[in-house]
Structure formats: C-alpha cells, structure tokens
C-alpha positions as CSV (number, residue, x, y, z in Angstrom):
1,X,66.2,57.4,102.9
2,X,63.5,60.0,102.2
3,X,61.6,61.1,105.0
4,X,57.4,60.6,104.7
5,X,55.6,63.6,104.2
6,X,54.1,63.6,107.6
7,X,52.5,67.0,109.5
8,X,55.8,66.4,111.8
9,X,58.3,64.7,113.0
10,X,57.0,64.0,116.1
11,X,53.8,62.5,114.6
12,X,56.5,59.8,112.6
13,X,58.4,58.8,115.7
14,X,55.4,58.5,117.5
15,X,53.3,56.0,115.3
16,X,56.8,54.1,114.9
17,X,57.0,54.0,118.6
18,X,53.2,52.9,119.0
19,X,53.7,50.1,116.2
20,X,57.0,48.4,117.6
21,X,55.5,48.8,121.0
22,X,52.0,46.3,119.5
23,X,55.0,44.1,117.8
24,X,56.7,43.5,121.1
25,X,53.0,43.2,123.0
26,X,52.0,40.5,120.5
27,X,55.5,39.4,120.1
28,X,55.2,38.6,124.3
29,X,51.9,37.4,124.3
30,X,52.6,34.4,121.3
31,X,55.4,33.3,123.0
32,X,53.7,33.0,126.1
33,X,50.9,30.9,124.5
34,X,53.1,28.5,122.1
35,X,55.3,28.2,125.6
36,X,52.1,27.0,127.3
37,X,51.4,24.7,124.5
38,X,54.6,23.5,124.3
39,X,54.7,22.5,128.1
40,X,51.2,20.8,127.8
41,X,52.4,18.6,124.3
42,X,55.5,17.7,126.4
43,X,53.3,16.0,129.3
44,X,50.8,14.4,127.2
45,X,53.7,12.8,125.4
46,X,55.1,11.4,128.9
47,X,51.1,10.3,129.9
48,X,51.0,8.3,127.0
49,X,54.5,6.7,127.3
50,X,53.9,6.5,131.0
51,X,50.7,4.7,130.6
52,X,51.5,2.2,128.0
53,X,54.2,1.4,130.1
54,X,52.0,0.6,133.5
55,X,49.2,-0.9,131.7
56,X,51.4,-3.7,131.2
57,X,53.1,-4.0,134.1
58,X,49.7,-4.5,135.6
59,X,48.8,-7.4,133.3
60,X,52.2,-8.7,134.0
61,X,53.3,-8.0,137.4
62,X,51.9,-11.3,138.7
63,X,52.7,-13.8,136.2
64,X,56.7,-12.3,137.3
65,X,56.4,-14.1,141.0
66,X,58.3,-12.0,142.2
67,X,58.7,-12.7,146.3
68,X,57.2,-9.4,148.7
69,X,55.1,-8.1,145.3
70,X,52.4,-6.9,147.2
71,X,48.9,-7.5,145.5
72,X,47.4,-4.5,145.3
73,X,50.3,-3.5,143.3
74,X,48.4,-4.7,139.9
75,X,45.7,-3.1,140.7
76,X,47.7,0.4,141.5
77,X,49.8,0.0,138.3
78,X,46.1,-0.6,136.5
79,X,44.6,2.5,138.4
80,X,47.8,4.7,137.4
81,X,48.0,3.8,133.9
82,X,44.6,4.4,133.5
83,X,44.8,7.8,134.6
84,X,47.9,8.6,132.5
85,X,46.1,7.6,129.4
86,X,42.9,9.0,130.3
87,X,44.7,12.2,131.6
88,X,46.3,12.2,128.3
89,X,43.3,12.1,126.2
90,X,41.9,15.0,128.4
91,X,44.6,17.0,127.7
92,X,45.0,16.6,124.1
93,X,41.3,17.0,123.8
94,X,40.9,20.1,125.7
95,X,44.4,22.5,126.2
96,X,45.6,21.1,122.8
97,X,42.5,21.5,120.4
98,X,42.5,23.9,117.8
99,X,41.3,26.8,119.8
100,X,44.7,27.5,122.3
101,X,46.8,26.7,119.2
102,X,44.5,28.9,116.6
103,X,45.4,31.9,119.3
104,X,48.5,31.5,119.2
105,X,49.1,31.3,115.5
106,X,46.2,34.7,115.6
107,X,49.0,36.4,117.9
108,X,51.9,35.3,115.9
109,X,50.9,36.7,113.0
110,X,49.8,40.1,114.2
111,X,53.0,40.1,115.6
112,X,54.6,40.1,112.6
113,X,52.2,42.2,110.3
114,X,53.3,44.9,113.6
115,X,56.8,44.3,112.9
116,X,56.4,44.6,109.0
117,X,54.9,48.0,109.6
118,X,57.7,49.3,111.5
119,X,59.8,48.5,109.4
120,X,58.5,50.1,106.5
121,X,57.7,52.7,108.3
122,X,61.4,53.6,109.7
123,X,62.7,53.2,106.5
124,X,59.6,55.4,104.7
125,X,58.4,52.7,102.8
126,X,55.3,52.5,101.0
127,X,52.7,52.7,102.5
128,X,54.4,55.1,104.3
129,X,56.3,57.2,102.0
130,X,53.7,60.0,101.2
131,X,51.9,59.4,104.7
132,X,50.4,62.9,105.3
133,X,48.1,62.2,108.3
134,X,47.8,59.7,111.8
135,X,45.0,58.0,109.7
136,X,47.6,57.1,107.1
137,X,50.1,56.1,109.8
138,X,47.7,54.2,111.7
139,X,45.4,52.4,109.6
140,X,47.0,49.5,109.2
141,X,48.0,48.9,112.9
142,X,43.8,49.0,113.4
143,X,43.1,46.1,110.6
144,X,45.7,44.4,112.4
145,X,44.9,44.6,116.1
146,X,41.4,43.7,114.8
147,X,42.0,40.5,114.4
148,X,43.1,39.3,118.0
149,X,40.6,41.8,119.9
150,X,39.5,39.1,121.7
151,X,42.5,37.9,122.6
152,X,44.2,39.4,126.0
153,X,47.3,40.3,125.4
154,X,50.5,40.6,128.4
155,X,51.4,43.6,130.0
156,X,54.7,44.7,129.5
157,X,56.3,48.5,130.0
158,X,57.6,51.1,128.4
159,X,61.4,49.8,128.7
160,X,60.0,46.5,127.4
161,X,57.7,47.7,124.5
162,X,60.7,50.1,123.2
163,X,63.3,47.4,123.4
164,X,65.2,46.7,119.9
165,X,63.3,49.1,117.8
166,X,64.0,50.5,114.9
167,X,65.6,54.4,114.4
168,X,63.5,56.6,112.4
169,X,64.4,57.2,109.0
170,X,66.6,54.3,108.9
171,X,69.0,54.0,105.6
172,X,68.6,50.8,103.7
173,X,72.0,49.9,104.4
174,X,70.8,49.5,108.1
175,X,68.1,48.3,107.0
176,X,69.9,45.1,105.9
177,X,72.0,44.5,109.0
178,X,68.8,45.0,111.4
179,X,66.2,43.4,109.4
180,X,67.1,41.6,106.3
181,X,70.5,39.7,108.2
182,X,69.4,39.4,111.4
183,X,66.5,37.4,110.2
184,X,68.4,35.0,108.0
185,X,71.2,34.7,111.0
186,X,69.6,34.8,113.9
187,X,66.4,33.3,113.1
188,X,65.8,31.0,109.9
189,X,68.7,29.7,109.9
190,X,68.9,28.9,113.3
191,X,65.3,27.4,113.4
192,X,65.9,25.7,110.6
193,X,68.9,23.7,112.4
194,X,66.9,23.2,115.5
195,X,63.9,21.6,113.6
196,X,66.2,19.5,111.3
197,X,68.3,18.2,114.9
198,X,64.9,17.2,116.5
199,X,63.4,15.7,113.7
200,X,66.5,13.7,113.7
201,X,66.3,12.8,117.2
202,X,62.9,11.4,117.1
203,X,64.1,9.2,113.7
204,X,66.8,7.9,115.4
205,X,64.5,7.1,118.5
206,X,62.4,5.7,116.8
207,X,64.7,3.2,115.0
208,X,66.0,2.5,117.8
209,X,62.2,1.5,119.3
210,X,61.6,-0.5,115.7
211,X,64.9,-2.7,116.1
212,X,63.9,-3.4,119.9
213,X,60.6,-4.7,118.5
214,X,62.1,-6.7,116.2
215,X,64.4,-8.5,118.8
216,X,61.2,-8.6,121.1
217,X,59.2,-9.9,118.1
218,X,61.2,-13.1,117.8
219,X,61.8,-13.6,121.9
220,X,57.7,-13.2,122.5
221,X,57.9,-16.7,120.4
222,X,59.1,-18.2,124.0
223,X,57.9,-16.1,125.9
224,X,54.3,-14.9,125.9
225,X,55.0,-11.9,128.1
226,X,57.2,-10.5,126.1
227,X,54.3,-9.7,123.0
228,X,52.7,-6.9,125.5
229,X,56.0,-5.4,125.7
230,X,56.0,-5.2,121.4
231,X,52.7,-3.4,122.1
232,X,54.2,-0.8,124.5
233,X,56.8,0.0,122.0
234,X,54.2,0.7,119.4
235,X,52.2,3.2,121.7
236,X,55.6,5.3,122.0
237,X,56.5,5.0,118.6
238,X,53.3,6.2,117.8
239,X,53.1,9.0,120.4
240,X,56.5,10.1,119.5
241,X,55.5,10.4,115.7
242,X,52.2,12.9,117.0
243,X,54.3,14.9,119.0
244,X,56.5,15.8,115.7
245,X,53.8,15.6,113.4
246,X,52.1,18.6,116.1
247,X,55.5,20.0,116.0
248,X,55.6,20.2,111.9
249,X,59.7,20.0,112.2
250,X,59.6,18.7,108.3
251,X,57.4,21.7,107.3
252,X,59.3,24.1,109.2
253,X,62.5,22.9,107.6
254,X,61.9,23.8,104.2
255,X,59.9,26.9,105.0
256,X,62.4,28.8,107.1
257,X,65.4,27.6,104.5
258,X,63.3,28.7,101.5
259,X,62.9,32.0,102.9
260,X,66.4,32.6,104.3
261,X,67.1,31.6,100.7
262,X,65.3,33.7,99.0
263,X,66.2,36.7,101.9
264,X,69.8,35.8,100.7
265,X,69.3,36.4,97.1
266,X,67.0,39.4,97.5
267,X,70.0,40.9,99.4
268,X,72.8,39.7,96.8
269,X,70.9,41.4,93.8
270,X,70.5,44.6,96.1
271,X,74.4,44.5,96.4
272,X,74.8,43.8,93.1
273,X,72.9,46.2,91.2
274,X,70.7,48.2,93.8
275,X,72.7,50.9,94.9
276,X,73.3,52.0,91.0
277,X,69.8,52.7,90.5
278,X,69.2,56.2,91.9
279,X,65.8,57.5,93.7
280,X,64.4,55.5,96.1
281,X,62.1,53.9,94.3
282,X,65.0,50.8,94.1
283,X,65.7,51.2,98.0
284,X,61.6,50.8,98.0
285,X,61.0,48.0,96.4
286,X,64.1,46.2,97.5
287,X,63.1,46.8,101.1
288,X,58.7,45.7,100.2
289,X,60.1,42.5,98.8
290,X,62.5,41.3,101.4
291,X,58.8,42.1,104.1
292,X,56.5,40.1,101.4
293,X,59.1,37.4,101.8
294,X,59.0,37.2,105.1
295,X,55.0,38.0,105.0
296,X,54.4,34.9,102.8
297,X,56.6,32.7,105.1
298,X,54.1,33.7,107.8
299,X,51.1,33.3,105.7
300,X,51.9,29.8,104.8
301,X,53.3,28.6,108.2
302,X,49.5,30.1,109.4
303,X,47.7,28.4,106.7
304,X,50.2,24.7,108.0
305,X,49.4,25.0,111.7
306,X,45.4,25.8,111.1
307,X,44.8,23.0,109.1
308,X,43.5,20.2,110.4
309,X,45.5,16.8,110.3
310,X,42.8,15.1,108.4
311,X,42.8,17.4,105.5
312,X,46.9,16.8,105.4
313,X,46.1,13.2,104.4
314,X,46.6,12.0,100.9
C-alpha cells in the first residue's frame, strides 16, 4: 500500500496510535454501559415475574387452608409483590429510559467511526492517502469525540489502549484477514447465531407458557383459583416478549447477516478481479466500501435502538 504523504513517519504512527487508542476508550466505555443495561433489563424482567407470581399467592394463600400458614403471610406476599412490581416500574422508568440507553448507542458509535479511521488510515486510505498535516490526520477523530463530550469515558492504559491495533501501512491483503474476516467470523456471524438462539428460546418459552394456559384455561372451569394463575402466565408472557422486543434479537438478525453478506461478497469480487486492476485506486475503494458497509450497519442499528417503541407500531 502507498504510504500518505505525511511530514513524517512519526507524525502517521502517531495519529494511528492516538485513533485506535479513542476506539479502544470508547470501545471500553460502551461495553461498560450496555453491560450495565443489560444487568438492570435482566432484574426488572425477574421483578415482574417475581411479582405476578406473589400477587397471587397473596389472594390465594388463604383460600389453600393449609395447616401452620401463618396470617401475616398474605399480607407479606401482598407487601413483596408490591414492591417487585413497583420496584420494576422504577427501574424501567428511570435506569432504562432513553437517556442510559441513548449513551450507550452515542459511545458505540464513536467507537466505531474511531475504528473506521484507523483503519483507513493504516492502510492509507482516503481520507488519508494525501494527508499532508496533523489537521488532516486529526480532523475527523475531533467531529467524532465531539459527539460524546459529555459523556465520561473509562480509564484504561497504554497496554490496554494499544492492544490489537493495526500496523502502519498495512497491505490490503492484511487488511482482509484483520478487518474484513475477522468481522464476518468473529463477530456478525457469531452475533447473528446468538440473537437467532435467544430469540428462539423465548419462542419456545413462551409456547410453552401459552399451552400451560390453555390446560389452566379449561381446569379454572372447576376451580376458580386456578383463573388468577392464567393471569400470572400472561404477565410473564408479556414481560418476556418486552425484554426481546428491548433486546431487538429479530432486527439484529437480519442486520448483522446482511452485512456479513454483503462483507462476503465485497471480499469475493476483490479476489476475483481486484488484484488485476493495478494502482491503488482498486485497493482504495475496495477497502472504503467494505468500512461504508460496516458504517451503514452501525448507522441503522443507531437509528433501531433510538427509536421509540411507539413510532415502531404499524
């Protein structure tokens, strides 16, 4: 690959050292906030199956008979599943609005739009390819941290911030194994199987919850206990099907397979007839559409998790 026409070499390796190092900062710093969010999802979902659940065993506790039932038990069970719910509502309410998850989608993204720069710059790129100052290294990187300035990011050190990256004036051929495959192997595709084995999890869950009903349906006819039990299988039906819908497993599915798809052809036709074309102006544009691939991906799974649910309704 050509090297950018830069004042030095010194000046390239240390903008690509400053970039990767904002890539693995963000990088950090998303994870750490989808974790988070993650966490929090997972124990509203249990608040809300957990308080269905105790709401009516306190309505039902006593009508059981059950010898050495205390009696404030009812009135416990109706005080804990209470709190559950209301705990629940709290939670979704306030650590999962739109602000915590807007942040982390804002770091994601920056994240990536780092990582896209480093890449093109290793491999001298455009932008980068007649780069003759730190303002044309850099300018980018400052559009880019401008948009999650007030967002604190984590700490990490040198070791940490220089982990994985890129060598300067990487070959396209490299290029390929580091970027193009490792995305496709090691990420979409993986992601992709993930979302689809979860998504079928909470089908089969779910099914599974919609035939109890049924059978629960037809026994509350002798049994009038039994019809707050067909409620309580409803609430965690229901709470199941928010807690993918907040996931978007389905969405995620076809994105990360469309773009591993479209990685895959992009990297066939470069096989194919890429190499024959001399210059780099080929090895250019082969390597700015494989990052707009990857950049629209991101754009799109930004523009998913931003919107709110009531605009996804038809």
């Amino acid at each position: 690959m050509a090297t950018p026409i830069l004042v030095d070499k010194e000046s390239w390796n240390s903008a690509l050292k400053y970039i990767w190092g904002q890539f693995k900062t963000w990088d950090a710093t998303s994870l750490a906030l989808k974790g988070k969010i993650t966490r929090w999802r997972n124990i509203v979902l249990w608040l809300s199956i957990g308080g269905a659940i105790l709401g009516t065993l306190s309505q039902q506790v006593n009508g059981w008979k059950i010898a050495g039932v205390p009696a404030w038990l009812t009135a416990t069970l109706g005080v804990l599943a209470g709190a559950a719910l209301g705990a629940a509502s709290y939670l979704t309410k306030e650590v999962l609005s739109q602000g915590p998850e807007a942040n982390a989608v804002r770091t994601r993204a920056a994240a990536e739009a780092f990582k896209r720069e480093a890449y093109l710059l290793a491999t001298g790129a455009p932008p980068y390819a007649a780069a003759a100052s730190a303002n044309e290294l850099l300018e980018k990187t400052e559009d880019i941290r401008a948009g999650v300035n007030n967002i604190p990011p984590l700490t990490l050190s040198s070791e940490q911030q220089e982990a994985g990256a890129p060598a300067a004036a990487m070959t396209v051929d490299d290029y390929v194994k580091q970027r193009v495959v490792q995305q496709i192997d090691e990420y979409y595709l993986p992601q992709t199987r993930i979302s689809a084995q979860r998504l079928a999890l909470g089908r089969k869950v779910s099914l599974a919850l919609g035939a109890i009903a049924i059978v629960l349906g037809f026994w509350s006819a002798k049994s009038a206990s039994v019809a707050g039990w067909v409620a309580v299988i409803g609430a965690i039906t229901a709470a199941i099907a928010a807690y993918q819908y907040a996931a978007r497993y389905q969405y995620l599915i076809v994105s990360y397979q469309a773009t591993a798809d479209r990685l895959k052809w992009l990297k066939t036709k470069w096989e194919i007839d890429g190499k024959s074309q001399p210059g780099d102006a080929a090895k250019y544009a082969f390597i700015v559409a494989c990052e707009d691939a990857i950049a629209t991906e991101n754009s799109a799974w930004m523009a998913e998790w931003t919107r709110k649910p009531e605009n996804t309704r038809g």
